[in-house]
C-alpha positions as CSV (number, residue, x, y, z in Angstrom):
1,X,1.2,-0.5,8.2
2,X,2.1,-3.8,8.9
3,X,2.1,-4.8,5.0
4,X,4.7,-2.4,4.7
5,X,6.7,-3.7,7.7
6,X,6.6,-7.1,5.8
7,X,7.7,-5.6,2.8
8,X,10.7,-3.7,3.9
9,X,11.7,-7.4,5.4
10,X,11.5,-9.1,2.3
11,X,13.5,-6.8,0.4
12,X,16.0,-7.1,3.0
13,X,16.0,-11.0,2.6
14,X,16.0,-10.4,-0.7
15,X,19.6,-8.0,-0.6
16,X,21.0,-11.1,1.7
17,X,20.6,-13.8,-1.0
18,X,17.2,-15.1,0.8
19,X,14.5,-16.1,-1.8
20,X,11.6,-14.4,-1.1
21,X,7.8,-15.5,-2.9
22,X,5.2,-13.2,-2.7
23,X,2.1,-14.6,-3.4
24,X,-0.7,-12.0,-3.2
25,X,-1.8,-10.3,-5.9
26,X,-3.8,-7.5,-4.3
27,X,-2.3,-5.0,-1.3
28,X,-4.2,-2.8,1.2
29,X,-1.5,0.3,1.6
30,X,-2.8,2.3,4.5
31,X,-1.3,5.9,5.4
32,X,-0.9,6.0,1.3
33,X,-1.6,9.6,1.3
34,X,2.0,10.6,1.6
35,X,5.7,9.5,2.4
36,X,6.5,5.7,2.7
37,X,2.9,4.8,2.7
38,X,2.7,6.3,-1.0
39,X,6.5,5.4,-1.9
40,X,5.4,1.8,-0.9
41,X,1.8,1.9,-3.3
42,X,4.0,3.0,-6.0
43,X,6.9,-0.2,-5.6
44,X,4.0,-2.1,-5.3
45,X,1.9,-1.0,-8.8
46,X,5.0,-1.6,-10.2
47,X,6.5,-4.7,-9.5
48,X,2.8,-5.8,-10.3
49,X,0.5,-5.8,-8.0
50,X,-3.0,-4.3,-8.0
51,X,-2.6,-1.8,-5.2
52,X,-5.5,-0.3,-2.8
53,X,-4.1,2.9,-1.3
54,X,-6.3,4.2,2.0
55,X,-5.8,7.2,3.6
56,X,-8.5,9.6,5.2
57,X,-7.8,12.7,2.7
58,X,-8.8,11.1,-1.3
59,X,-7.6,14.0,-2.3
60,X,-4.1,13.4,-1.6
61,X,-3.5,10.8,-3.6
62,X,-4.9,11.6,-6.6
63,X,-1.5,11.3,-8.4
64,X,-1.9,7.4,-7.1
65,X,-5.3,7.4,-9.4
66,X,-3.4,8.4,-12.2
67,X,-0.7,5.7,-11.7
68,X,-3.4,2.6,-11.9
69,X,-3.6,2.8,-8.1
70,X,-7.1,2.3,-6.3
71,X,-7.9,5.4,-3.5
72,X,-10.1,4.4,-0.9
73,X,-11.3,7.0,2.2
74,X,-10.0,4.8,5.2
75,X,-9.7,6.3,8.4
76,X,-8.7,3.5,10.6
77,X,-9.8,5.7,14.0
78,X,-13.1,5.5,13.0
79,X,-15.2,2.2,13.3
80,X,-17.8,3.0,10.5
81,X,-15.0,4.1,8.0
82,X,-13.6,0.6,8.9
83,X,-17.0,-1.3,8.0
84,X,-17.4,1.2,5.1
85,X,-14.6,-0.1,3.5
């Protein structure tokens, strides 16, 4: 989850007064099946981005579908699932 490492730092910049530009316009949220993976899709559908959630279960995050929010079967233990994506 190292998109969502780089996120929780630039909201702390941001709460210190340190301008922080995000350029992308597209994230890849992996482990978005529950807790801060899916917390993090959601802040990030909403402040605009077009968000790709992955986890290995679809069916957890169908409430993500429903939100605007891309699900993808990703299980990053597995090399085919990898190229599959």
């Amino acid at each position: 989850m190292i998109f969502a490492s780089a996120f929780s730092l630039a909201i702390m910049m941001a709460a210190k007064g340190t301008e922080v530009i995000i350029m992308a316009k597209a994230v890849l949220v992996t482990g978005a099946s529950s807790g801060i993976g899916k917390m993090i899709a959601r802040e990030l559908k909403s402040a605009g981005f077009r968000v790709y959630a992955a986890a290995r279960r679809l069916e957890h995050m169908a409430d993500l579908e429903k939100d605007g929010i891309v699900p993808m079967a990703l299980d990053l233990t597995r090399d085919e699932s990898i190229v599959a994506c």
